[in-house]
C-alpha positions as CSV (number, residue, x, y, z in Angstrom):
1,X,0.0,0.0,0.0
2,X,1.3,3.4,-1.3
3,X,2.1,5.9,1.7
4,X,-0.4,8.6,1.7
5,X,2.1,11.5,3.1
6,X,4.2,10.8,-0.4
7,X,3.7,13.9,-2.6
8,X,2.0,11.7,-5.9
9,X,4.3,11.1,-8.8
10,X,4.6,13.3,-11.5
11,X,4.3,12.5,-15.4
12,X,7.5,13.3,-17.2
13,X,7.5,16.6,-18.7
14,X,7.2,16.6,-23.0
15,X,10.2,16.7,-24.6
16,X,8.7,18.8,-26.9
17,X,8.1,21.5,-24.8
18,X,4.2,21.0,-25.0
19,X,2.0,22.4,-28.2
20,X,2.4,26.0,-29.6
21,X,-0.4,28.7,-28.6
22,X,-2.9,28.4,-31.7
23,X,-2.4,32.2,-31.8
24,X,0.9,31.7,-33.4
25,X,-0.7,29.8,-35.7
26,X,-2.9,32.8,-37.1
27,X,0.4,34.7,-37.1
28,X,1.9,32.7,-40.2
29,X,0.4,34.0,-43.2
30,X,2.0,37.5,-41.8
31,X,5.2,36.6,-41.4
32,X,8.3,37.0,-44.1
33,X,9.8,34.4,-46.3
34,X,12.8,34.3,-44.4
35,X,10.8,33.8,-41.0
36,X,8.8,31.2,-42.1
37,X,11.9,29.2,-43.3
38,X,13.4,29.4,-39.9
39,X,9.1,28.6,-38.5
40,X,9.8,25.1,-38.9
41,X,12.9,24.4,-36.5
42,X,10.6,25.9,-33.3
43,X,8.4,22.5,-33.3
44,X,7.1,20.0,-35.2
45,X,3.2,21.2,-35.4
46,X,4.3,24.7,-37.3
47,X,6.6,22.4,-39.1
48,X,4.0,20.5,-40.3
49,X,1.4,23.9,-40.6
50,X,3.9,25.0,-42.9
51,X,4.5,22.5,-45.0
52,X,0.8,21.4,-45.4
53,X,-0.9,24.9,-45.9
54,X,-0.4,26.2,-49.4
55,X,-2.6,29.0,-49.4
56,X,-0.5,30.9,-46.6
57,X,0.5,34.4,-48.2
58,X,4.3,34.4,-48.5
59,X,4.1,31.0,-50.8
60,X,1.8,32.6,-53.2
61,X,3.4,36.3,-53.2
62,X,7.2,35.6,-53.2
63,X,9.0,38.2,-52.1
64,X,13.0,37.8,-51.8
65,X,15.4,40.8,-50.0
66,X,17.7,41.5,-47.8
67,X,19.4,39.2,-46.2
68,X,17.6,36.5,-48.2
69,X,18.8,37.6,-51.7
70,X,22.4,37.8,-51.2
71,X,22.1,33.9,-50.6
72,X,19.9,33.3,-53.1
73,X,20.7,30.7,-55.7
74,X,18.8,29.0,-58.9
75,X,18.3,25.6,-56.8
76,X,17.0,27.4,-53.5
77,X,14.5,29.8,-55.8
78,X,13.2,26.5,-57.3
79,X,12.9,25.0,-54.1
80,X,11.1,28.1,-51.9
81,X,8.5,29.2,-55.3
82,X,7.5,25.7,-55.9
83,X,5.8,25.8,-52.3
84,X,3.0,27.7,-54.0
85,X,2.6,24.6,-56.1
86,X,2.1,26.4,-59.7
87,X,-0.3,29.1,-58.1
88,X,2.7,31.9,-57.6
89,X,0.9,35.6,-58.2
90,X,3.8,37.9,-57.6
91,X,7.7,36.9,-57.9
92,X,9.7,39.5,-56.2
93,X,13.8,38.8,-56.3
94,X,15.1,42.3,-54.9
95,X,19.2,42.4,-55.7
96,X,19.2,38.4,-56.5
97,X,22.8,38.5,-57.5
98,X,22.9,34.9,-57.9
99,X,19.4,34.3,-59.7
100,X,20.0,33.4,-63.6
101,X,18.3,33.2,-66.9
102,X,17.7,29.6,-66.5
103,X,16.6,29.4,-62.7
104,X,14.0,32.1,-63.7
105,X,12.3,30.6,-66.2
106,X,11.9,27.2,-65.0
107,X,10.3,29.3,-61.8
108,X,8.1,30.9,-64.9
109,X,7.3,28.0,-66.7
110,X,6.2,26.0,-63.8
111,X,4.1,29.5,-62.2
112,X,2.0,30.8,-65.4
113,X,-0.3,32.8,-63.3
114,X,1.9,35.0,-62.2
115,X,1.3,39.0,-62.8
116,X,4.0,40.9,-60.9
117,X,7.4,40.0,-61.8
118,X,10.4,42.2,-60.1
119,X,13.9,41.5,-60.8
120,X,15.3,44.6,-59.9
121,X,19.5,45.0,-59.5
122,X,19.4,40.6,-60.3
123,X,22.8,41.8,-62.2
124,X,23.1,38.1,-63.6
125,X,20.2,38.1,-65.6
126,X,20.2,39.1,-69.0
127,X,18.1,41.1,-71.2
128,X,17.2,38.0,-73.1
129,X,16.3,36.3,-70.3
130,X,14.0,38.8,-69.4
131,X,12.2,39.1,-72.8
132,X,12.1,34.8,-72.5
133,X,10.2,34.9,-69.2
134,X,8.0,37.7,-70.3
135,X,6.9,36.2,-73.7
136,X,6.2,32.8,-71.1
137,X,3.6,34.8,-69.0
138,X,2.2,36.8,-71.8
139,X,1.2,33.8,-73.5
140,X,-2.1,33.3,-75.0
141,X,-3.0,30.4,-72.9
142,X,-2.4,32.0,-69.9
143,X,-5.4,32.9,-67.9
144,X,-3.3,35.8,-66.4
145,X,-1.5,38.7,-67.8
146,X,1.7,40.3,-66.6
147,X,0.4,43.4,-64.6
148,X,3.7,44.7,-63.4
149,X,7.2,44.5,-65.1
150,X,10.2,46.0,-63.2
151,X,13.7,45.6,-64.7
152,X,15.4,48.4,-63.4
153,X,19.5,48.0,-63.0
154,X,19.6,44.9,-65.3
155,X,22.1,45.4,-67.7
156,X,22.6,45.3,-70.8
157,X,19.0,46.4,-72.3
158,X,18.7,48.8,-75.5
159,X,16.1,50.1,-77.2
160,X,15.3,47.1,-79.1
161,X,15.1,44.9,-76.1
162,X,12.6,47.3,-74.4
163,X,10.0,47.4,-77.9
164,X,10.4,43.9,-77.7
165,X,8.7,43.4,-74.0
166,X,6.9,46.3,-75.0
167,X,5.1,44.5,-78.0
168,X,4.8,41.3,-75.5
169,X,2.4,43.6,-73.3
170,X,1.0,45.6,-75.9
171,X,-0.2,41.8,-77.2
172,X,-1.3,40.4,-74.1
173,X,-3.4,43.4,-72.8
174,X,-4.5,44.7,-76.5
175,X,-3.4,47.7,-75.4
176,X,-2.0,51.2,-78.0
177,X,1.7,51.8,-78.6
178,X,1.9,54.3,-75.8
179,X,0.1,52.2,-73.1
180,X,2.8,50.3,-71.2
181,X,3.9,52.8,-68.8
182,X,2.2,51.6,-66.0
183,X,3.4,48.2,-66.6
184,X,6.5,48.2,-66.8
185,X,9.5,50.8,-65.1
186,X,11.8,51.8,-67.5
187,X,11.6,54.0,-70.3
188,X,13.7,55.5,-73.2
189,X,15.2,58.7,-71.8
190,X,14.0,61.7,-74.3
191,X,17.5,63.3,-73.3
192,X,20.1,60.7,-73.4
193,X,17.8,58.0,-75.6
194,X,18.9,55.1,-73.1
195,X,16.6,52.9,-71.6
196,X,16.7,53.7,-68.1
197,X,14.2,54.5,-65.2
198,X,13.0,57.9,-66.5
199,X,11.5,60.6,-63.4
200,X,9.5,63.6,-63.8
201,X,9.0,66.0,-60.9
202,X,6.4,64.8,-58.5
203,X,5.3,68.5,-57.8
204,X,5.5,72.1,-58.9
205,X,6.2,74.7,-57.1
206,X,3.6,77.6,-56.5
207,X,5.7,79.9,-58.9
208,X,6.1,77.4,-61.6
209,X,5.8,74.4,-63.6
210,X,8.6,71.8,-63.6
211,X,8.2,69.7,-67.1
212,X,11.6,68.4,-66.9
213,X,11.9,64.6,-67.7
214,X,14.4,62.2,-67.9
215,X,16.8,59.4,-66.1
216,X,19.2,60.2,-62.9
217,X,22.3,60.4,-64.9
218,X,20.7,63.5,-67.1
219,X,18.3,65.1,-64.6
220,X,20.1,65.1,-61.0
221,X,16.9,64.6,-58.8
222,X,16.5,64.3,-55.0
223,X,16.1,60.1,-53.7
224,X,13.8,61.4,-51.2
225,X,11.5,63.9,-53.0
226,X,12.2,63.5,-57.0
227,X,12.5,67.3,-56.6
228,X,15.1,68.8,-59.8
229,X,16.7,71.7,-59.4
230,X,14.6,73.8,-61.0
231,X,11.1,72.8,-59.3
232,X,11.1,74.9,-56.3
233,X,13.6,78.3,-55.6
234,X,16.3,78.0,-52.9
235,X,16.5,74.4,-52.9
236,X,20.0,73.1,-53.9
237,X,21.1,69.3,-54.4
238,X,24.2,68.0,-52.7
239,X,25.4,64.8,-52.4
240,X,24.8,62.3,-49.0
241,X,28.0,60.7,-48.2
242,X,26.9,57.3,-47.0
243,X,25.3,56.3,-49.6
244,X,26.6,58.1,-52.7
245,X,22.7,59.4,-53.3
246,X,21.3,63.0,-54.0
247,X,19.5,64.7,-51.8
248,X,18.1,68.0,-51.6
249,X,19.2,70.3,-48.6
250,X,15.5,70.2,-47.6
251,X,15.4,66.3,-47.0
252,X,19.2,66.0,-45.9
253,X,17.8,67.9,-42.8
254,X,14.7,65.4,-42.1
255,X,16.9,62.4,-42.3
256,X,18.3,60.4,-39.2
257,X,21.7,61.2,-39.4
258,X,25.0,58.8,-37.8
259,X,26.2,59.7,-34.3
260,X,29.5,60.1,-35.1
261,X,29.8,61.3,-38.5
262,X,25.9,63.2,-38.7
263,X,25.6,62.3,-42.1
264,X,22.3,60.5,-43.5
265,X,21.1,57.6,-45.4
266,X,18.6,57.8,-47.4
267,X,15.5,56.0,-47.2
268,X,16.4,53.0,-49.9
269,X,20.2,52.6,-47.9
270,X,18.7,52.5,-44.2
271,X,19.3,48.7,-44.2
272,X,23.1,49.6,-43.6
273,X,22.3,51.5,-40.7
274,X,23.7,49.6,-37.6
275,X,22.6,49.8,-34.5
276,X,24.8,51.4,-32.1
277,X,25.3,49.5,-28.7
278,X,26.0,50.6,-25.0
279,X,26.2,54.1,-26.2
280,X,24.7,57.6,-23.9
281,X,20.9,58.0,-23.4
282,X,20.6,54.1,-23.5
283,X,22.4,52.9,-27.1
284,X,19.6,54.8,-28.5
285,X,20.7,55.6,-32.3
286,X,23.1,54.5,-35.1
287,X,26.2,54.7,-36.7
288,X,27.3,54.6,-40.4
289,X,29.0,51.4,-41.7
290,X,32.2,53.5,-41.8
291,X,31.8,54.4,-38.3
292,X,30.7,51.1,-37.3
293,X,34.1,49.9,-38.4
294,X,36.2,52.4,-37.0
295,X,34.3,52.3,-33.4
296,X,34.9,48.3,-33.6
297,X,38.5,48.7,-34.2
298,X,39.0,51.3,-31.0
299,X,37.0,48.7,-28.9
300,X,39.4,46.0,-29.9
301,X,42.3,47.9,-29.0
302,X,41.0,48.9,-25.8
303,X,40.5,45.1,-24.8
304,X,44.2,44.6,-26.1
305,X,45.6,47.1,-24.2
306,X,43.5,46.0,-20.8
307,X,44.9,42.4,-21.9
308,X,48.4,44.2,-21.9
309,X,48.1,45.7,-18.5
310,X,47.2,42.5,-16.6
């Protein structure tokens, strides 16, 4: 007979750490293609969520940046776009540098329904590449046309290349000769005739009309606003130092600047911003990457010269 003052035994815990809270279930769809790749080593329930729902978001609008794209490769693209199991509706590869011809148009071929393709800065496609992926998803038999095209930094295209996706549009969307702006991003600059990203000036000022249009390398124009130097009185361009950008002296003000150096990034570079640690008023702000460096390289001396002394 058991004795009754003994505390009664206890079931071994799980070694699983007990089920997830369905809350974080609801939480996937939400959640970045990178996070969902890293979802399945918390457990094997959102494993399995993962890998068995096909209709959550990410699968179906791919979407591939930083730090994702850097490590992006033709066998890994393959792999993450054919969780959508053919039904892919938007393939966004932001600075794939590793992405070719071939790796994108298998992802095409096997992903016809797809109407926002974005290949921006993927510096190892080609412009024949592109025009073969775009010809795939304009196709007649697809049920889907190509809604958004965006190119820009891939290099290599001339003017023939860019009639020739332009006919591919025109063709799938019946649309006039003129009618592919919105589709695609790049244009033929009326001032250098290159096919680049081609701006006009987002507003006017109050005094007078800006009508000045044509790429970066022609037109110098503000990252932040699009402003020229000629839309609005007093407002001069100079150049941001972090990132090599032009900004006017209007936005250079608004801009989070570095700590040390009190220079900006502008809003497309902020991902190089790095956080700055242990600093006054509780490591609140940032430092530059060249600051970043330079403060790592004092701490490591300090520790060598505390090393020295004992």
């Amino acid at each position: 007979m058991a004795d009754q003052n003994q505390p009664p035994s206890q079931e071994p815990a799980s070694t699983d750490g007990g089920s997830p809270h369905e809350a974080l279930f609801l939480v996937l769809p939400y959640l970045s293609v990178l996070e969902l790749l890293n979802v399945p080593r918390v457990c094997t329930s959102l494993r399995r969520a993962v890998e068995d729902d096909d209709d959550i978001l990410p699968w179906l609008d791919l979407v591939m940046e930083r730090p994702l794209s850097r490590r992006l490769s033709d066998q890994r693209l393959i792999g993450i776009s054919s969780r959508g199991k053919g039904r892919l509706k938007s393939l966004i590869l932001m600075d794939c540098i590793n992405v070719t011809d071939d790796g994108l148009q298998l992802v095409v071929s096997n992903n016809p329904l797809i109407a926002k393709l974005h290949v921006p800065g993927c510096i190892r496609l080609t412009p024949d590449g592109i025009i073969r992926a775009v010809k795939t998803l304009s196709d007649d038999n697809n049920d889907c046309r190509l809604k958004s095209l965006c190119i820009s930094n891939i290099l290599g295209i001339n003017k023939q290349h860019f009639h020739t996706l332009c006919s591919y549009l025109q063709s799938a969307h019946k649309l006039g000769d003129t009618a592919t702006s919105n589709i695609i991003d790049v244009d033929i600059c009326p001032v250098c005739d290159e096919v680049r990203q081609v701006y006009a000036c987002p507003q006017s000022s109050e005094k007078k009309e800006c009508s000045r249009k044509g790429c970066k390398l022609c037109i110098p124009r503000c990252e932040e606003c699009g402003r020229c130097a000629d839309c609005k009185e007093d407002v001069e361009l100079e150049e941001a130092t972090l990132c090599s950008e032009v900004l006017c002296s209007e936005c250079w003000l608004h801009l989070p600047k570095c700590n040390h150096c009190n220079q900006p990034y502008c809003t497309k570079h902020v991902y190089r911003r790095q956080q700055q640690q242990g600093g006054t008023g509780g490591g609140t702000g940032w430092l530059c990457e060249a600051c970043h460096v330079k403060a790592n390289e004092v701490l490591g001396h300090d520790d060598d010269d505390d090393d020295d002394d004992n």
